[in-house]
C-alpha positions as CSV (number, residue, x, y, z in Angstrom):
1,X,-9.3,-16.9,3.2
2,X,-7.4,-14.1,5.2
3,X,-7.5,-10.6,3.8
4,X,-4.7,-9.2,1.9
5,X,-4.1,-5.5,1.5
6,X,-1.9,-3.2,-0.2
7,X,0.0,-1.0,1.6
8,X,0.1,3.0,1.2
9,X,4.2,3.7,-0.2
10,X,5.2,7.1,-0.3
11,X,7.0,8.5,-2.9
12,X,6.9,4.7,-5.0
13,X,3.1,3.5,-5.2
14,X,1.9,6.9,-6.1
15,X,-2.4,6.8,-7.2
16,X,-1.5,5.4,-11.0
17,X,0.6,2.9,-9.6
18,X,-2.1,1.5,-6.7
19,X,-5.0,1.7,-9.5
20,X,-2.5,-0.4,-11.6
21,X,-1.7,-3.1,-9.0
22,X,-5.2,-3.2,-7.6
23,X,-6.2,-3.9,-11.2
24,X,-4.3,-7.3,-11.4
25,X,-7.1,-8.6,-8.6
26,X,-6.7,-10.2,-5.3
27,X,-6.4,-7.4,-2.6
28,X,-9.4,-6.8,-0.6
29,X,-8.5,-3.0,0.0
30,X,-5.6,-0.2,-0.3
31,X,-4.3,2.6,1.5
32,X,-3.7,6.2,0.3
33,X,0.1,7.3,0.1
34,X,-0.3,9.8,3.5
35,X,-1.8,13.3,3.2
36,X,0.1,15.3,5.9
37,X,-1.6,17.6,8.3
38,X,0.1,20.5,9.7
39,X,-2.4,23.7,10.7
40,X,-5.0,23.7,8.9
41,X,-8.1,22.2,7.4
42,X,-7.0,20.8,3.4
43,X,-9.7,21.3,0.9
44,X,-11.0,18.9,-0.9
45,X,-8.9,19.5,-4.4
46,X,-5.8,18.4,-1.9
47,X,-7.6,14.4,-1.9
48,X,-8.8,14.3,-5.0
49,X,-4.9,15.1,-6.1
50,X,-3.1,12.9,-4.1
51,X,-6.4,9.9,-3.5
52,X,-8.3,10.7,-6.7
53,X,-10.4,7.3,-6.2
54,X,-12.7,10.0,-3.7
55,X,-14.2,11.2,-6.7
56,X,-15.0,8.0,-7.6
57,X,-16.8,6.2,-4.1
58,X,-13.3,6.2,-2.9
59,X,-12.5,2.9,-5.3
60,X,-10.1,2.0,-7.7
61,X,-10.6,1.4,-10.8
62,X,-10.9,-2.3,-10.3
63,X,-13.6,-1.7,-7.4
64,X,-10.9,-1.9,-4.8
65,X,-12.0,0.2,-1.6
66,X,-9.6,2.6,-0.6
67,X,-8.8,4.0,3.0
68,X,-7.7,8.3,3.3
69,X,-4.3,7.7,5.6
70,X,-3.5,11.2,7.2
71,X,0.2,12.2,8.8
72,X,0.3,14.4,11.3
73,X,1.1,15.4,15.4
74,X,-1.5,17.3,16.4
75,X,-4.4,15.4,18.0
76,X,-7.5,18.9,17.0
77,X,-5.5,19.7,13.4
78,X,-6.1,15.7,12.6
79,X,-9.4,15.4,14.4
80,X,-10.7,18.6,12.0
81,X,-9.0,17.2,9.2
82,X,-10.3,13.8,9.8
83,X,-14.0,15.4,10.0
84,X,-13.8,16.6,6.5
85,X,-12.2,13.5,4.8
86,X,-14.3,11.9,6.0
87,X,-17.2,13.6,4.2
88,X,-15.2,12.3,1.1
89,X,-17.0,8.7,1.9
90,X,-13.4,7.2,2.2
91,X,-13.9,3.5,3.1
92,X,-11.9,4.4,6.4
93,X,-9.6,6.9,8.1
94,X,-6.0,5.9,8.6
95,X,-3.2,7.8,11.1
96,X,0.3,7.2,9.9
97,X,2.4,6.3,13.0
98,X,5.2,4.5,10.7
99,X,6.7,6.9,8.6
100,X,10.3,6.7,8.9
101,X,11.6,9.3,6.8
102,X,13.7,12.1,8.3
103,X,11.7,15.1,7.2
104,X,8.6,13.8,8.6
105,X,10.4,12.7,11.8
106,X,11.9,16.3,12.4
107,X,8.8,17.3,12.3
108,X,7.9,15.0,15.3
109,X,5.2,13.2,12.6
110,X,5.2,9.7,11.8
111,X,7.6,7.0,13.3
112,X,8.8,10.2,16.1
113,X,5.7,9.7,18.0
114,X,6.3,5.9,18.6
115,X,8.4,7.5,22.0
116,X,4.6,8.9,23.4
117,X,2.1,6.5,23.9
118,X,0.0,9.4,25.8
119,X,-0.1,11.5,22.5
120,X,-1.0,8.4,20.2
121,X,-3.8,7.8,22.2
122,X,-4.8,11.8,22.5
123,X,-4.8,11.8,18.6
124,X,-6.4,8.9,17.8
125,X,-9.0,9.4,20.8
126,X,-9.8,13.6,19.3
127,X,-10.2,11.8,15.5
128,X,-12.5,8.8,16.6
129,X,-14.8,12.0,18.3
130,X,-14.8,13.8,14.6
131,X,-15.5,11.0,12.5
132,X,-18.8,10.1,12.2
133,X,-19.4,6.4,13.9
134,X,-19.7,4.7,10.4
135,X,-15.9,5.4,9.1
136,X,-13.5,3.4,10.5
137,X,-10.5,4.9,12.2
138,X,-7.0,2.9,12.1
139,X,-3.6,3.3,12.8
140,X,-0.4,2.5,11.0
141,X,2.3,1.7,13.9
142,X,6.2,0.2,13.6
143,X,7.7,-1.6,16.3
144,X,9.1,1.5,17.8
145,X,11.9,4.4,17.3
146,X,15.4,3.1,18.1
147,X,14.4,-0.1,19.7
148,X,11.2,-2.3,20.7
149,X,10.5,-0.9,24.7
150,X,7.3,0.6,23.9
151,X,6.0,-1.2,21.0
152,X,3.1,-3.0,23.7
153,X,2.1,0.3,24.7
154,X,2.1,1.8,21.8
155,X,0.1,-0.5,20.4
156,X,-2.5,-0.6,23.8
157,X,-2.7,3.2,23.0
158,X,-3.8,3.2,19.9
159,X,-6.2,0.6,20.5
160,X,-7.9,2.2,23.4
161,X,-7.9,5.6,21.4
162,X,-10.7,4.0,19.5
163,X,-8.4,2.3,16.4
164,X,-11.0,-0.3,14.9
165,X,-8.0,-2.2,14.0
166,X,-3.8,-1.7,13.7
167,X,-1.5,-2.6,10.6
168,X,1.9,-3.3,12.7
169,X,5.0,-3.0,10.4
170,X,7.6,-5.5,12.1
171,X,10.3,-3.2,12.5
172,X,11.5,-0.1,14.4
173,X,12.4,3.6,12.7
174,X,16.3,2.7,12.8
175,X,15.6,-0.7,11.1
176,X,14.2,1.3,7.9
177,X,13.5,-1.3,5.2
178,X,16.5,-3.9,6.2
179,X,15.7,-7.4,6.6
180,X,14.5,-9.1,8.2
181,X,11.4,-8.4,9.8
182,X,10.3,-9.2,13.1
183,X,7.1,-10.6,12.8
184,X,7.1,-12.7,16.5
185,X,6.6,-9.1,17.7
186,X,3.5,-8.5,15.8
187,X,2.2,-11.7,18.0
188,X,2.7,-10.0,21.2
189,X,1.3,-7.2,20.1
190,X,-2.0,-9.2,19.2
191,X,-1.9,-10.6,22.1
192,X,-2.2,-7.9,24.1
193,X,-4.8,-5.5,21.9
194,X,-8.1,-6.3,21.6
195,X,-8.4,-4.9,17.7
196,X,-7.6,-7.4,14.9
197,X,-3.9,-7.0,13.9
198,X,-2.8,-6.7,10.4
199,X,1.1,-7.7,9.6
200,X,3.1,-5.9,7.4
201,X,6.6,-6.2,6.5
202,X,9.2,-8.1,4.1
203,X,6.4,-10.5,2.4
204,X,7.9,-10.6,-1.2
205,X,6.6,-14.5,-2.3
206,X,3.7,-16.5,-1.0
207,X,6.4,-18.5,1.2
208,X,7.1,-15.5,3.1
209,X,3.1,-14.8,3.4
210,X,3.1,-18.3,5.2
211,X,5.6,-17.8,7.4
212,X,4.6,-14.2,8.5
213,X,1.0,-15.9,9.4
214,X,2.6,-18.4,11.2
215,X,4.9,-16.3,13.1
216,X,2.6,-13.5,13.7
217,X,-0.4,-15.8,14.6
218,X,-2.4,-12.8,12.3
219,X,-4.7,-14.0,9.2
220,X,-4.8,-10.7,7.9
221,X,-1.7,-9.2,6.0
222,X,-0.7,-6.1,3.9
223,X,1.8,-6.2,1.7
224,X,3.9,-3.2,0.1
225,X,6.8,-3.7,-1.9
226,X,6.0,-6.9,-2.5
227,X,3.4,-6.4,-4.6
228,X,5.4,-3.8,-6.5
229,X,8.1,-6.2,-7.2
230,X,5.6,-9.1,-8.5
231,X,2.2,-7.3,-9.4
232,X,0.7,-10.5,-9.3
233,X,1.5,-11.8,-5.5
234,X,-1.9,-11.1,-4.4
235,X,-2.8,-13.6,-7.3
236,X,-0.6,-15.9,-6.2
237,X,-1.1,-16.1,-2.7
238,X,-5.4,-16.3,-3.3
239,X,-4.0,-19.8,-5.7
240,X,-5.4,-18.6,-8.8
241,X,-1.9,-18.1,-10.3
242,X,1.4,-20.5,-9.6
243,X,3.2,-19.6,-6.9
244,X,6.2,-19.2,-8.8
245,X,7.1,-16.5,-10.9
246,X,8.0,-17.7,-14.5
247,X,9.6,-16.1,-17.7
248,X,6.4,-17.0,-19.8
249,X,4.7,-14.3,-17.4
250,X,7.2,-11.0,-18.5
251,X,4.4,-10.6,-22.2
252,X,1.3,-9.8,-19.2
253,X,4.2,-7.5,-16.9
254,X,5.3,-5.4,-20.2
255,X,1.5,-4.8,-20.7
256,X,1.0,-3.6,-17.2
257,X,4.2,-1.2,-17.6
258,X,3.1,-0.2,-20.9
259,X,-0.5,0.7,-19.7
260,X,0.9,2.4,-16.4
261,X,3.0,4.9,-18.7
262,X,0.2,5.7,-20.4
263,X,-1.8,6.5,-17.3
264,X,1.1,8.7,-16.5
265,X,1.2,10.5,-19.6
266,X,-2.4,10.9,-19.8
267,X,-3.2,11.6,-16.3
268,X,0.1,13.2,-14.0
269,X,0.6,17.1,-14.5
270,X,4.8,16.6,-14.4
271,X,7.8,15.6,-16.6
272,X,8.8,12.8,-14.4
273,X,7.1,9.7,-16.1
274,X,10.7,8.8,-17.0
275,X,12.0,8.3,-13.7
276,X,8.4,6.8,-12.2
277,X,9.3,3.7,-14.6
278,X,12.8,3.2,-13.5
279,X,11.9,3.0,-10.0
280,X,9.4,0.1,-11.0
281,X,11.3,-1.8,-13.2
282,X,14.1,-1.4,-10.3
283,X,11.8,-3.0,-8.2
284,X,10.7,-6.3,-10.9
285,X,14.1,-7.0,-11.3
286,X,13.6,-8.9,-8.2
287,X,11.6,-11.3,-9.5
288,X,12.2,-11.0,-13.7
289,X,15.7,-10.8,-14.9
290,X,14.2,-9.3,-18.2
291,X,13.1,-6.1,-15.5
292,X,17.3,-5.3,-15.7
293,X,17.2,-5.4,-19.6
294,X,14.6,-3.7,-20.2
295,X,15.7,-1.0,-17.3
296,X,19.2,-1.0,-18.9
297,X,17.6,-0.2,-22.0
298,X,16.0,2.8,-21.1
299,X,18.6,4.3,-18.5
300,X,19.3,7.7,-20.3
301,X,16.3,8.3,-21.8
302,X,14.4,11.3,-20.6
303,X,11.6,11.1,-23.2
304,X,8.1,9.4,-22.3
305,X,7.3,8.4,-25.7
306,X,10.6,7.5,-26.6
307,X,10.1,4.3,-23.6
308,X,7.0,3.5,-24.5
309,X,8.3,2.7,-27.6
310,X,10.7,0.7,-26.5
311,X,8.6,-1.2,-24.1
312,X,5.8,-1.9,-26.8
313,X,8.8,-3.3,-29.3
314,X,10.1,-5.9,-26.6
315,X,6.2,-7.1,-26.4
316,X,5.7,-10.4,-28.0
317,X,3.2,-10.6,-31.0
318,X,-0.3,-12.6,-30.0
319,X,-2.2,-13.2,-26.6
320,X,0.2,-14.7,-23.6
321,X,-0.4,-18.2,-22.0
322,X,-1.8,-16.7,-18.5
323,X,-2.8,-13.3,-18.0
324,X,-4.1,-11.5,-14.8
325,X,-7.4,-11.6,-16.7
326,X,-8.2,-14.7,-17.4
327,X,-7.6,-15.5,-13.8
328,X,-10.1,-13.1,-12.5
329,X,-12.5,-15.2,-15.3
330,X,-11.6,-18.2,-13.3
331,X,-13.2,-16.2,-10.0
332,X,-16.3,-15.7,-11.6
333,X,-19.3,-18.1,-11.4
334,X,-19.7,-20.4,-14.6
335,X,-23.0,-18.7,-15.9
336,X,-21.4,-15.0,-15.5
337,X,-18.3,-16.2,-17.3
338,X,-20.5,-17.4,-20.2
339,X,-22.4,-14.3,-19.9
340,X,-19.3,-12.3,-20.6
């Protein structure tokens, strides 16, 4: 079976969110949301804030390893930054050469330095120095700025930098998130790297993770939004849930929302909770029309509590007829099952 990751989303799959969708079962690891680097070496309080799973052998709280991903255009202020996560014991190093939003690109970080192969090779080359030989060091890449010219040699930078392996989202900067995404390119860029390729990009059902294997030729893929739309897609895809969303599987998503607000209540210093619910329910309306209920319900309140309560009234009474539980019981051997 190919190895299925969930991808680092700024500003949507913040640390509560990941530990939640890990916690469903299926991805093999996760990536930080990016910790930018600008001149200076961050502390350690600035990780265990925005990747609190370093406190904890860098894992979720399902087990799931998670990589440090760092943003930034300077090839000695991410090597020296590099160095000290990586005393962290992250499971990996990643460099963000992807982001495409327009702060970061003014800044000449992220997507902005898809137009100089040199420099994405000088950065990745000074970080591989700093980090001790047991992390791994990857890269995060899109298919280019404004258009696909230098994807190849991009991609051939990166790799000869010393990047263990590349997660290639299939489209440029300019494409943003619009479909669709152009996964025959991640093939040429396997083709012509000799890291393993990881493709990324516009895999919402386990039809779509076919056909982006198929068309990228890669085995491994991450997925993002995806997985944030249907938490239980990594479930799916493995075959230990039907590969079909269904009304009788809303009871197991309330519970997940419920238990996220909670985890955002107990555990993020802000007033925003709110607003962090919207934007996920936003997203499940994809794949359960009861997502736009439940959202419309909620649209002008401002109070925590006053959701939760909401949520925990539109749960059904009693245990549901599949739950993301039972099918990690189904991945357990016989005896340990009994055991537990």
């Amino acid at each position: 079976m190919s190895r299925l990751f969930l991808a680092p989303m700024e500003g949507l799959a913040d640390y509560v969110l990941r530990d939640v969708l890990t916690s469903t079962g299926g991805f093999d690891g996760c990536v930080s949301e990016f910790v930018r680097v600008t001149g200076s070496v961050l502390p350690a309080r600035v990780y265990e804030r925005e990747a609190p799973e370093v406190l904890h052998g860098s894992l979720t709280a399902s087990g799931t390893p998670m990589v440090i991903q760092l943003l930034g255009s300077d090839p000695e202020w991410m090597a020296r930054n590099a160095a000290h996560a990586a005393t962290l014991s992250p499971h990996g190093i990643d460099l963000n050469f992807g982001c495409p939003a327009k702060l970061v690109n003014r800044h000449g970080g992220g997507a902005m330095l898809l137009t100089d192969p040199e420099q994405l090779n000088r950065i990745v080359s000074s970080v591989r120095a700093a980090v001790p030989a047991s992390v791994a060091v990857t890269a995060k890449m899109r298919l280019g700025v404004s258009d696909t010219s230098q994807a190849i040699d991009c991609a051939v930078a990166l790799a000869e930098g010393g990047a263990a392996s590349l997660v290639v989202h299939a489209r440029t900067r300019d494409h943003g998130y619009r479909p669709p995404a152009h996964w025959e390119w991640i093939a040429r860029i396997d083709a012509a790297v000799d890291v393993p390729v990881i493709a990324n990009g516009e895999v919402w059902t386990v039809a779509d993770w076919e056909r982006c294997r198929a068309v990228s030729g890669c085995a491994d893929v991450m997925i993002g939004r995806g997985a944030v739309s249907d938490p239980f897609l990594a479930l799916r895809i493995r075959g230990l849930m039907d590969p079909f969303p269904s009304n009788g599987e809303w009871q197991d998503v309330l519970r997940y929302i419920a238990g996220y607000l909670k985890q955002l209540q107990a555990r993020v210093a802000c007033s925003h909770e709110h607003g962090r619910v919207k934007k996920w329910l936003s997203y499940l309306q994809r794949t359960w029309p009861q997502a736009a209920e439940l959202h419309a319900a909620i649209r002008r309140v401002q109070d925590s509590h006053e959701i939760l309560g909401v949520i925990e009234r539109a749960r059904a009474p009693g245990e549901s007829a599949r739950t993301p539980r039972s099918a990690r019981v189904e991945r357990l051997d016989p005896a340990e099952a009994e055991a537990g």
